[in-house]
C-alpha positions as CSV (number, residue, x, y, z in Angstrom):
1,X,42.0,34.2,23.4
2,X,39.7,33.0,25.9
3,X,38.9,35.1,29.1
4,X,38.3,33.5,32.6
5,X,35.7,35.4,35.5
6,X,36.0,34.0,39.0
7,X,32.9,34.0,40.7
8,X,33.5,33.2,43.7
9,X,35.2,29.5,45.9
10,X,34.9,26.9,43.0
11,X,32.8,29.4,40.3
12,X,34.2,30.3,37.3
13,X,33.1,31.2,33.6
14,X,35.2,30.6,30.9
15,X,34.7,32.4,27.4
16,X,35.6,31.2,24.1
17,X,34.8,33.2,20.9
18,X,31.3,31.3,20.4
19,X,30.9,29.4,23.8
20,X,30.3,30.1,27.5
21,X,31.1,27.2,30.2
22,X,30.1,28.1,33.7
23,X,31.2,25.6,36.3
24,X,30.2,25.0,40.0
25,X,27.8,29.0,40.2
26,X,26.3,28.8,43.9
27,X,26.4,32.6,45.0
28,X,26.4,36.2,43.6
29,X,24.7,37.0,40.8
30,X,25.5,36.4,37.6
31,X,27.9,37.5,34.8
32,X,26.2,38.4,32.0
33,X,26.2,36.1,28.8
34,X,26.6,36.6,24.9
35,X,23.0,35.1,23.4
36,X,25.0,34.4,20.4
37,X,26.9,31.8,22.3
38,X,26.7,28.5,23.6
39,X,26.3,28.1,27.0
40,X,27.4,25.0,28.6
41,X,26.6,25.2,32.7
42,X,28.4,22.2,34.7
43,X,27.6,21.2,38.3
44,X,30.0,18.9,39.4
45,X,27.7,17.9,43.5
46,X,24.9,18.4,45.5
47,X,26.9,20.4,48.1
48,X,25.3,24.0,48.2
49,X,28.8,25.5,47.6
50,X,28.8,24.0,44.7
51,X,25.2,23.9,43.1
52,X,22.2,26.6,43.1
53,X,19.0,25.8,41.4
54,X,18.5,29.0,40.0
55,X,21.0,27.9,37.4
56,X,17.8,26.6,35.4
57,X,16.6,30.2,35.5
58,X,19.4,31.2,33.0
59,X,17.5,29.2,29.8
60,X,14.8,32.2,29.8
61,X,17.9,34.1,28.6
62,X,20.3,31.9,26.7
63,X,18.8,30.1,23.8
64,X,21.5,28.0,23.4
65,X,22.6,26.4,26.4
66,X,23.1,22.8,27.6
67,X,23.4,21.9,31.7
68,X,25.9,18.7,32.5
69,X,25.2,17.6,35.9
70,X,26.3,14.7,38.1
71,X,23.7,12.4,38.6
72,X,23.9,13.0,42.6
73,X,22.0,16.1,42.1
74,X,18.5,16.0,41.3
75,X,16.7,19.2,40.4
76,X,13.0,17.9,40.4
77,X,10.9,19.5,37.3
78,X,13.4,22.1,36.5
79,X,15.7,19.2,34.5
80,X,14.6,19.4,30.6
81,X,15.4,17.9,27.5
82,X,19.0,20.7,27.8
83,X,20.1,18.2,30.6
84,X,23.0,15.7,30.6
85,X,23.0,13.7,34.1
86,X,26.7,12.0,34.2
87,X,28.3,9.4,36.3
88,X,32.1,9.4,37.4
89,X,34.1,7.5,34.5
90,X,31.8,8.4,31.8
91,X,32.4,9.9,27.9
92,X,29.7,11.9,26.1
93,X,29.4,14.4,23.4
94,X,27.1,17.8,24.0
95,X,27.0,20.1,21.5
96,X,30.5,20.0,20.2
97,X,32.0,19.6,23.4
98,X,33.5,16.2,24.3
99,X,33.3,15.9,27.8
100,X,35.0,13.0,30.6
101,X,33.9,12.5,34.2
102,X,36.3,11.4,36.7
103,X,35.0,10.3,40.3
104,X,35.3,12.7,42.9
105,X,37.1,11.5,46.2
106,X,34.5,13.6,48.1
107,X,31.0,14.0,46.4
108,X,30.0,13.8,42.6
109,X,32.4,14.2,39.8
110,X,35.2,16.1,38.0
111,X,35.1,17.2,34.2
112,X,37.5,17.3,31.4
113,X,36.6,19.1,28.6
114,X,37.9,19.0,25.0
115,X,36.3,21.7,22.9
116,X,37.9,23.6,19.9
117,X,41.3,22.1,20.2
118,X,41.2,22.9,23.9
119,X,41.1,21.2,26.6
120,X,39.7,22.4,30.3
121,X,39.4,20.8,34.1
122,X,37.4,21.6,36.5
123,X,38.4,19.2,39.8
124,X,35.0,20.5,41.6
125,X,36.2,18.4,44.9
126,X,38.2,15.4,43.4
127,X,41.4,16.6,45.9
128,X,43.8,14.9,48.0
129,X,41.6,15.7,51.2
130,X,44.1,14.2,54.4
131,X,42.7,15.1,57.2
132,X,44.8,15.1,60.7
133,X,42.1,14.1,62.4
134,X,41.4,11.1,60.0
135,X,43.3,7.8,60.7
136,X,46.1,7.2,58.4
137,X,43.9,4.2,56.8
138,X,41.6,6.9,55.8
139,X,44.5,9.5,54.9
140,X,46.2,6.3,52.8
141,X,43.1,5.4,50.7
142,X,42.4,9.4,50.2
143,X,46.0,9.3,48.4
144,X,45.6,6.3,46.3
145,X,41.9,7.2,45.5
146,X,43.4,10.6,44.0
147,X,46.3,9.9,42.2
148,X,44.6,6.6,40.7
149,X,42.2,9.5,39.6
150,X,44.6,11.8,38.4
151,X,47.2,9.5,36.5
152,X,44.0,8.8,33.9
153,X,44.9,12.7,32.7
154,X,49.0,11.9,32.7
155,X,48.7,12.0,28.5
156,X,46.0,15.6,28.1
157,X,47.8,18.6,27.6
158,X,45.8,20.9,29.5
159,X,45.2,24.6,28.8
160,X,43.3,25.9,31.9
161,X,42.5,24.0,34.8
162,X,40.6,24.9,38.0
163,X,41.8,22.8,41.5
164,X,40.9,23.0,45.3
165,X,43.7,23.8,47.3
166,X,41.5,24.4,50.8
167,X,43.3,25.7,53.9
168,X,41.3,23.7,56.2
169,X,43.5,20.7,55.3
170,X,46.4,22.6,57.0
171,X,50.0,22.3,55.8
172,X,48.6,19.6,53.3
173,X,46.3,22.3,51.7
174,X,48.6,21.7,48.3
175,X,49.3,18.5,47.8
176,X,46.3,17.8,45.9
177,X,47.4,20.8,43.7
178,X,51.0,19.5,44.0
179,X,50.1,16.2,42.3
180,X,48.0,17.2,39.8
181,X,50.7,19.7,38.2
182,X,53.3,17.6,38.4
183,X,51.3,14.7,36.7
184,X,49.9,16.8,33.8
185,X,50.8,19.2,31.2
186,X,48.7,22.4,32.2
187,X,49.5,25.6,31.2
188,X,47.3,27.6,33.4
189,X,45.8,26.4,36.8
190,X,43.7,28.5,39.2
191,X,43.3,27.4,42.8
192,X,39.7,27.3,44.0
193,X,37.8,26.2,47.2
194,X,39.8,28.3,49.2
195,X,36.8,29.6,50.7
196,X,37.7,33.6,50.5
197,X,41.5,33.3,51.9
198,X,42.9,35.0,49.6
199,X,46.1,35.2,51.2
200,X,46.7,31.3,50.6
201,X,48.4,32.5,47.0
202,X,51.4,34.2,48.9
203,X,51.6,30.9,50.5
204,X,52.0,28.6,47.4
205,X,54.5,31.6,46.0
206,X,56.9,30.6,48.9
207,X,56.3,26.4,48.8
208,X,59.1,24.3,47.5
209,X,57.0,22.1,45.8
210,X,55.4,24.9,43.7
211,X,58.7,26.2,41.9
212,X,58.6,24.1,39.0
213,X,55.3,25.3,37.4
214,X,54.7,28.4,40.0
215,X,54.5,30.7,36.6
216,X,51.3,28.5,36.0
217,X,49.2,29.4,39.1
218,X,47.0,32.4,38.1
219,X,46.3,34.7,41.7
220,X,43.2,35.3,41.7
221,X,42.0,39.0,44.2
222,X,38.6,39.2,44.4
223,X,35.7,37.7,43.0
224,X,34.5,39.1,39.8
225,X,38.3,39.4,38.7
226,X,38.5,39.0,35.0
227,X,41.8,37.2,33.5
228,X,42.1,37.8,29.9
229,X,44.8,34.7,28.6
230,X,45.7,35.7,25.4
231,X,48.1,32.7,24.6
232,X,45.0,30.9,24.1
């Protein structure tokens, strides 16, 4: 089983049985942690809604814990010996957690994560960001740029996945969702970045383009909500 707490626009916490791994935290306060358990903390960019540097404070509290970081963001003294600073397109091991970076087609990077026969994503803003108000040179290289990203993840079986799907972008708010499902195998995905419009789930339950793997989008109501996914 592994349960999944959203905290709020691209924050989540996933728990295994012995290992924590909070991704994007940059608001609220937060959840409380097992000191049993590993605790892997992953900031994918600098952008505030993405990255707070109290997230060093939580080592006075968890003994075990290891912070994977893209090397755009720079925390000064507060980085120690628990801190992994990675590049897009990079491979390391941490703890027992194998870990892949993809580059982001905004800022920073995205994760995969195998750990325990599992496998997790967290996009943090690698999307399929077309603009209107962007020429369509820009709007063409945004689309290669992400699907050249996303086709390296065409062969990972995927068990829980977190992906931007940001009303801002309009009627093209889900193509970056769009692609990604229909290019991997992922059992569960929950939209992010949707900066508190909640009511953006009733609009994927009514796109074409979602039927196919609509009983995979998790609706998340509120932050806080807990999702316990007991196939897992």
């Amino acid at each position: 089983m592994m349960r999944v707490t959203y905290l709020g626009h691209s924050g989540f916490l996933l728990e295994m049985q012995d290992a924590c791994f909070l991704f994007d935290y940059y608001k609220g306060e937060f959840p409380k942690f097992d000191p049993k358990k590993k605790l892997f903390v992953f900031v994918s960019h600098v952008h505030y809604d993405h990255y707070r540097k109290e997230v060093f404070s939580l080592r006075k509290t968890v003994p075990n814990i290891k912070y994977i970081i893209s090397d755009d963001v720079n925390p000064g003294e507060l980085a120690d010996g628990d801190t992994v600073f990675v590049k897009p397109n990079e491979e390391i091991s941490v703890d027992g957690a194998v870990i892949r970076t993809l580059r982001s087609t905004d800022e920073g990077v995205a994760f995969l994560i195998h750990y325990k026969e599992k496998t997790f994503y967290h996009a943090g803003d690698l999307n399929w960001w077309h603009w209107a108000e962007e020429s369509e040179e820009y709007n063409t290289k945004m689309r290669r740029d992400y699907q050249r990203e996303i086709n390296k993840l065409q062969q990972e079986k995927i068990d829980v996945a977190f992906v931007p799907v940001d009303p801002r972008l309009g009627e093209q708010y889900c193509w970056g969702l769009d692609c990604f499902m229909k290019r991997t195998r992922t059992k569960y995905v929950f939209p992010m970045h949707f900066w508190e419009n909640y009511g953006i789930f009733e609009r994927l339950k009514i796109e074409k383009c979602t039927e196919e793997y609509l009983s995979c989008i998790v609706e998340i109501q509120k932050e806080g909500q807990i999702f316990e996914l007991k196939e897992l």
